[in-house]
DRENDO-1510 file (C-alpha; in Angstrom, 1 decimal, always signed):
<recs>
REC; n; res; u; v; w
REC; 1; UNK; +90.0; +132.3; +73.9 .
REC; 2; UNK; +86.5; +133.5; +74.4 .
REC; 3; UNK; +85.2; +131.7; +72.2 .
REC; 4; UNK; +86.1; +128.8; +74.2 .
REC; 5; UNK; +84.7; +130.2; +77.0 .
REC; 6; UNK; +87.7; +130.3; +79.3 .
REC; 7; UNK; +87.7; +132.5; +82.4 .
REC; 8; UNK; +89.8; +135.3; +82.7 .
REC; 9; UNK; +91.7; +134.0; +85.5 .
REC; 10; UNK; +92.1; +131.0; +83.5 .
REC; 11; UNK; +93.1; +133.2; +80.3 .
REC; 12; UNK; +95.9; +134.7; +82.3 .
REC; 13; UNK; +97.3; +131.4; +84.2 .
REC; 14; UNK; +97.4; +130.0; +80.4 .
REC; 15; UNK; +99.4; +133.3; +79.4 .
REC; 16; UNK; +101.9; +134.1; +81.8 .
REC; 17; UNK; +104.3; +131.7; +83.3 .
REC; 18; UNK; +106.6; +132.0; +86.2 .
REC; 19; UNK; +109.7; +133.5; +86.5 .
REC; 20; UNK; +112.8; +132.0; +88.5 .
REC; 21; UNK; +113.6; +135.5; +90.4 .
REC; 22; UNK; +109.4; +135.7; +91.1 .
REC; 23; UNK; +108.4; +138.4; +88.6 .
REC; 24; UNK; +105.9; +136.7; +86.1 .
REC; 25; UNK; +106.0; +137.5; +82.2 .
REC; 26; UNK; +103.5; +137.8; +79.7 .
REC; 27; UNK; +104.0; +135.7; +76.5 .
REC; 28; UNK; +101.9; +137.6; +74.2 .
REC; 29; UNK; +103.9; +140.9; +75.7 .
REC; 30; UNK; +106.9; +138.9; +73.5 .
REC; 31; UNK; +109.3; +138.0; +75.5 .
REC; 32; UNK; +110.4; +134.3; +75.6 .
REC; 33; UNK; +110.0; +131.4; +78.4 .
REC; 34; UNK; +113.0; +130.2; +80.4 .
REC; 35; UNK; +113.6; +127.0; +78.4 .
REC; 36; UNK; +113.2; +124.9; +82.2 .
REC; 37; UNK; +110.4; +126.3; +82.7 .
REC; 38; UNK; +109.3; +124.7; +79.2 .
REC; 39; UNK; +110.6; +121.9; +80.2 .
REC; 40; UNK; +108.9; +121.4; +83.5 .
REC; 41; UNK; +105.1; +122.5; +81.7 .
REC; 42; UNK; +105.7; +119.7; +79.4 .
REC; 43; UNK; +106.8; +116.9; +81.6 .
REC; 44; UNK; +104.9; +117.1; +84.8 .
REC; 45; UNK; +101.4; +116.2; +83.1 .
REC; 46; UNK; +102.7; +113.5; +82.0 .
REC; 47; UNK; +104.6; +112.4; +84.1 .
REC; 48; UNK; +101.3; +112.6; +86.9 .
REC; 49; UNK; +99.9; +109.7; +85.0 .
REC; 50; UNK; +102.9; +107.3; +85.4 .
REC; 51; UNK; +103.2; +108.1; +88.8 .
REC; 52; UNK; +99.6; +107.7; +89.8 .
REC; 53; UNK; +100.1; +104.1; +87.9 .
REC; 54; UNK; +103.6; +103.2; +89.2 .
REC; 55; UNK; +102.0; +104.1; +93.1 .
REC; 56; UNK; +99.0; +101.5; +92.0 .
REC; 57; UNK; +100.8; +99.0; +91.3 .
REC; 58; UNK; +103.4; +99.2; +94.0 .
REC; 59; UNK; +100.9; +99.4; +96.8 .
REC; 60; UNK; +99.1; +96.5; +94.9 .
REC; 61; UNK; +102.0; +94.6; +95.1 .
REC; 62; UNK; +103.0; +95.2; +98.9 .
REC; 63; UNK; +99.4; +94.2; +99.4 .
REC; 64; UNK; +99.9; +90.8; +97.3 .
REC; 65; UNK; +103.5; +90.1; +99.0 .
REC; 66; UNK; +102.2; +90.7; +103.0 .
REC; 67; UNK; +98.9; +88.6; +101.8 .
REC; 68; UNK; +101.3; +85.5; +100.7 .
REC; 69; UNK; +103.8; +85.9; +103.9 .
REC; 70; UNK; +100.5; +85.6; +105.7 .
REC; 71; UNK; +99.3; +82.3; +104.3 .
REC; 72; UNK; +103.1; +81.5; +104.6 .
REC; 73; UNK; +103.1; +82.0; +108.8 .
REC; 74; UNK; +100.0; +80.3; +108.7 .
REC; 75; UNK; +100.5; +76.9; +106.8 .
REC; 76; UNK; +104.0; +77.1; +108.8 .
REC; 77; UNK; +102.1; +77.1; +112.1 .
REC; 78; UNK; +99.1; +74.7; +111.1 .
REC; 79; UNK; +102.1; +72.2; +110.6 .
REC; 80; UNK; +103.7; +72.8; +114.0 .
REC; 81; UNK; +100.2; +73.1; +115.3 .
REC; 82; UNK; +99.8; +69.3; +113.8 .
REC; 83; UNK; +103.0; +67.8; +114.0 .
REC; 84; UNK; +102.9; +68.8; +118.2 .
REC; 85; UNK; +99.7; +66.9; +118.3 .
REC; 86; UNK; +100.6; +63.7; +117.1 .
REC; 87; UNK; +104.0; +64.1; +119.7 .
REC; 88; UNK; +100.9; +64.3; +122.2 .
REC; 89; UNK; +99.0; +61.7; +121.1 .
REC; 90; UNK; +101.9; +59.1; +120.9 .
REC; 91; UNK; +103.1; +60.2; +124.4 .
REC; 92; UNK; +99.1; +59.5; +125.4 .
REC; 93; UNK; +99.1; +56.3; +124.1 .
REC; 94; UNK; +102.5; +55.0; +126.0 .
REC; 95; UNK; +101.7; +52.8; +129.1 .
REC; 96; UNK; +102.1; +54.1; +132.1 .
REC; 97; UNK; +104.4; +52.6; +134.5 .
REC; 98; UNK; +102.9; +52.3; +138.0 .
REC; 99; UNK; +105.7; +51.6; +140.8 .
REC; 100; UNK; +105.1; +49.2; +144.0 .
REC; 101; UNK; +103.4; +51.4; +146.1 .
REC; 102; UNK; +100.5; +52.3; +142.8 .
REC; 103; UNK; +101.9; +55.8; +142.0 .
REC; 104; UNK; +102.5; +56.7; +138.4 .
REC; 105; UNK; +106.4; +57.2; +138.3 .
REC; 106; UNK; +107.3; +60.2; +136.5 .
REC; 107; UNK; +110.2; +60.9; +134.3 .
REC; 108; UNK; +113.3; +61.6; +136.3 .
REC; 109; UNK; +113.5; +65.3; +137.3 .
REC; 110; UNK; +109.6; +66.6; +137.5 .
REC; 111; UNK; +108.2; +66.6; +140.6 .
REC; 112; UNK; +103.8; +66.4; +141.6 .
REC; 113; UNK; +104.3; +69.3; +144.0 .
REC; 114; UNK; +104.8; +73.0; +143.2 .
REC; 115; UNK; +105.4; +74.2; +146.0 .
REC; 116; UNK; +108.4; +72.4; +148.6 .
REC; 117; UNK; +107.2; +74.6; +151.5 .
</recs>
C-alpha cells in the first residue's frame, strides 16, 4: 500500500469496514465482512453512475416536455389572438344603421351611458 502512496487514513478506511452494532473490524485482523455490507461496497459505486445519468436525462426531459407545452399555449393563443381579429374586422366592416333622428342604433340591450344617475 505504500508503494502506492496511499495515506494512512486512507490505508485504514480501505481496511476496516463497518459493523451493523457500530464496532468496526479489521480485515487483515481475519475476521470476515458481513455479506450486506459486501453487498452494499459493491453496488453503490455503481449504481452512482446510473443515477447521476437516469437524473440527467429525466430533468432533460421535463425541460423538453414544459418547452413543447409552451409553444403548445402559444400557437393555441396566436390562433385565438387571430381568429378574434378577423370577428373584429368583419363586425368593422358592417354598415352602420343610423335611425331618423342621426344616432347610430345600437344592438338591443347596450346602452351609451354608464352611469343612469
Amino acid at each position: 500500500m505504500r508503494a502506492l502512496g496511499l495515506s494512512s487514513a486512507y490505508r485504514t478506511l480501505l481496511t476496516c469496514s463497518p459493523h451493523p452494532s457500530g464496532k468496526r473490524f479489521n480485515s487483515s485482523s481475519g475476521q470476515k465482512p458481513v455479506s450486506h455490507a459486501q453487498v452494499y461496497t459493491d453496488l453503490i459505486p455503481g449504481m452512482v453512475p446510473i443515477a447521476l445519468l437516469g437524473s440527467a436525462v429525466y430533468l432533460g426531459l421535463r425541460l423538453w416536455q414544459t418547452s413543447l407545452a409552451q409553444e403548445k399555449y402559444l400557437d393555441e393563443a396566436r390562433s385565438r389572438v387571430a381568429a378574434l381579429e378577423a370577428e373584429l374586422d368583419s363586425l368593422r366592416k358592417q354598415p352602420k344603421i343610423i335611425a331618423e333622428d342621426g344616432d347610430p342604433i345600437t344592438q338591443p340591450g347596450t346602452s351609451k351611458r354608464l352611469w343612469f344617475f
